[in-house]
N, C-alpha and C positions, 0 to 999 in steps of 0.2 A: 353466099348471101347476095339478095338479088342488089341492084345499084339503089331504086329506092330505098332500098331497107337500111342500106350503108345512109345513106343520106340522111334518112332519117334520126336512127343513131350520133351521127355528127351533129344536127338541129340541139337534139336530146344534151350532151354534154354539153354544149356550147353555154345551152337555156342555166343546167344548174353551173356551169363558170360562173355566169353571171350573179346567178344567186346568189352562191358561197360570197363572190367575192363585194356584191351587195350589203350582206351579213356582216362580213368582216367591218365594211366602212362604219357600219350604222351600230353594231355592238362590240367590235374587236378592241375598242377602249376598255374594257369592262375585264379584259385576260389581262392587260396591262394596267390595270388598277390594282387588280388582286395580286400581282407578283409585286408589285410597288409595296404592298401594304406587308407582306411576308417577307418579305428583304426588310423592309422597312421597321417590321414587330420585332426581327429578331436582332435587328442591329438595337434599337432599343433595350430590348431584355439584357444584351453583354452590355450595355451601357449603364442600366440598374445595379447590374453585379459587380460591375466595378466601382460604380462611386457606393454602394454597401463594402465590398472589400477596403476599398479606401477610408473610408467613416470608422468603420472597428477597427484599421490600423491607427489611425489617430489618437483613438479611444484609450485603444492598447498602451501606445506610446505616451500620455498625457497621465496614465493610471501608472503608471512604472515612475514615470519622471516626480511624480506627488509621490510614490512609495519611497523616493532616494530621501527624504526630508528625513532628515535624525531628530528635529527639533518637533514635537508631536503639535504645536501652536501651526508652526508651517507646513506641516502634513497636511493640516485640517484646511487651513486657508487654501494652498494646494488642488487640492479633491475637491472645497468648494467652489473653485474653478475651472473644473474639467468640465466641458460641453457631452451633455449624452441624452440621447433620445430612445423612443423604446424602450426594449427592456433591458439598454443600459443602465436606463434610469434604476435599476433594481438593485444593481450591481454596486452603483456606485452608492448607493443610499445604505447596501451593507457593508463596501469598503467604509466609510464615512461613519460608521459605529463600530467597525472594527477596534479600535481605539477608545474605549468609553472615559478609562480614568484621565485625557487629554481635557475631557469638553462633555460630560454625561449628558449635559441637557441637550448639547446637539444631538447626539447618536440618538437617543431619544426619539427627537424631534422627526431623523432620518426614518428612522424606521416606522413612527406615524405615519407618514408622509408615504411611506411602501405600502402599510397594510391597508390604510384608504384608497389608494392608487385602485379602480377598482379594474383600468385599462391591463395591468401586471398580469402575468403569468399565476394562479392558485399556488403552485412551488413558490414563488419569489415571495409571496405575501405570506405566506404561513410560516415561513423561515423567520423571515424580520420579524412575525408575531412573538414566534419562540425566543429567538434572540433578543427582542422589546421586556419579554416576561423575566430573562437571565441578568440583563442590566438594570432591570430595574430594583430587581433583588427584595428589599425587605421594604423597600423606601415605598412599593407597592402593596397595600392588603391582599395578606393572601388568597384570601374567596374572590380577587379580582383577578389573582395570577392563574388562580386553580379554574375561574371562567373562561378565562383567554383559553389556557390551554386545551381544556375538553372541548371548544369549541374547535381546535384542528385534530383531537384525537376521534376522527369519524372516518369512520371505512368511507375508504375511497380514496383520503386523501391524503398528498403526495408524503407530508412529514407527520402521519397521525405515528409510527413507532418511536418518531424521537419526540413529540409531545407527550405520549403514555410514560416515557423514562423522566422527561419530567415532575409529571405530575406524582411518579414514585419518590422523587425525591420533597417534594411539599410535604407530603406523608411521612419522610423520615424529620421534617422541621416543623411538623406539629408534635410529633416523639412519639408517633405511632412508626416504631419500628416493624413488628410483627407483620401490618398490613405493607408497610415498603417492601420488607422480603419479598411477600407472600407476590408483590405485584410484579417485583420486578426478575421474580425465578418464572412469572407466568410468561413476563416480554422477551425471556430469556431465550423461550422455547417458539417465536412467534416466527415463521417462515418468513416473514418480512421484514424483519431486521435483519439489515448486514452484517458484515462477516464484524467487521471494527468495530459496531454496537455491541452485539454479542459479547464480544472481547473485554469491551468496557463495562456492562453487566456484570460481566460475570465475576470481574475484579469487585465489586462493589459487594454483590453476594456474598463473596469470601470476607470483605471485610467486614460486612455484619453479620459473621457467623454462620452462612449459610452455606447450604452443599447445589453446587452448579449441576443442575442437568441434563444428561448424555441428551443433545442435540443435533439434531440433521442438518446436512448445509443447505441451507434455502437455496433457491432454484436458479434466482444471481448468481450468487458464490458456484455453483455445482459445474464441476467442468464439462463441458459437451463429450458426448458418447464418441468413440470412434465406429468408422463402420469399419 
C-alpha cells in the first residue's frame, strides 16, 4: 500500500472516531435509559410479587385466626374484620356464610354481595348463587330457587353440574320423584361431573329406588396414559 493510501485510511478512521464517538455523546444516554428502565421493571415486578405474597399471607393468617373462634358470634365478628381485596373478597364472603345457622341474614347478605360483585371471578359468583339458593331453603319461593339455579345450569359455566343436581332435588320437594330420578341418573352419566358428585348421585339414586349407571370416568378423573 502506497504511503498516500496508508494516510488516507488513517484520515478515514480517524473521521468515523469521531463520529462514533460524537454519536455516543449526543445519543449514548438513550442505552443507559433503557437498561435503567429493565433493571428497573424487573426490580419492580419481584417487588409486586412480594407485597402479593405478603398480602395473601396475611389473608391466610387473619382467615385461620377467625376460624380458631368456637363462639360462632365471634367467628362471625372475626371474618368481619379480616381485610381482603380481590378476589379475596369471594373467599371471604363464602367463608362468612359458611356458618348460616350463627347469623342467616348475614350469610345471606355475603353471598348477595358475591353474586352482584360483577368485578368476581363467573366461579366465585355462581358458587355463592348456589349456596344463596341452599341457605335460603324454603324461606325462598321455589320458582325463585329453581330461576337462580337454571340461570348457572348453562353450558359453559363453571358450576352448571352442581346447579342441574340442584335443581334435581326442587323436583324431589315438589314430589315429583320420577322426574328427580329420571334427571339426576341423566347428571349421573354427564362427563362433567366429578368423581365426588358422581359418588353422591349415585347414593341418592339408590336411595330413591333407582339403579346407577355403568359410567365412564370423565376426562378430570381419567388417569394420564403412560407412554
Amino acid at each position: 500500500m502506497s504511503t498516500p493510501d496508508s494516510f488516507v485510511d488513517e484520515v478515514t478512521d480517524a473521521v468515523r472516531s469521531d463520529r462514533l464517538y460524537a454519536a455516543f455523546r449526543k445519543y449514548g444516554w438513550i442505552g443507559i435509559v433503557v437498561v435503567l428502565l429493565i433493571v428497573g421493571g424487573a426490580g419492580y415486578n419481584e417487588w409486586q410479587k412480594a407485597q402479593t405474597a405478603a398480602r395473601a399471607e396475611r389473608f391466610g393468617d387473619a382467615l385461620m385466626a377467625a376460624a380458631e373462634n368456637t363462639d360462632p358470634a365471634a367467628r362471625s365478628a372475626a371474618l368481619a374484620a379480616v381485610p381482603a381485596d380481590g378476589d379475596q373478597k369471594a373467599l371471604l364472603a363464602l367463608l362468612k356464610a359458611s356458618d348460616p345457622k350463627a347469623d342467616k341474614a348475614a350469610a345471606l347478605a355475603a353471598l348477595d354481595a358475591l353474586v352482584a360483585d360483577t368485578e368476581r371471578p363467573q366461579i366465585y359468583r355462581d358458587l355463592g348463587l348456589i349456596k344463596r339458593v341452599a341457605i335460603a331453603g324454603t324461606d325462598q319461593p321455589l320458582a325463585e330457587r329453581r330461576a337462580a339455579l337454571a340461570s348457572v345450569d348453562v353450558a359453559g359455566r363453571p358450576m352448571r353440574v352442581l346447579a342441574a343436581e340442584q335443581l334435581a332435588y326442587l323436583l324431589l320437594e315438589e314430589g315429583k320423584k320420577d322426574e328427580a330420578l329420571a334427571a339426576l341418573i341423566t347428571l349421573v352419566q354427564d362427563q362433567e361431573a366429578p368423581a365426588g358428585q358422581r359418588q353422591r348421585l349415585g347414593m341418592a339414586i339408590t336411595a330413591l329406588g333407582g339403579t346407577v349407571p355403568e359410567t365412564k370416568p370423565a376426562a378430570a378423573d381419567a388417569a394420564p396414559s403412560q407412554g
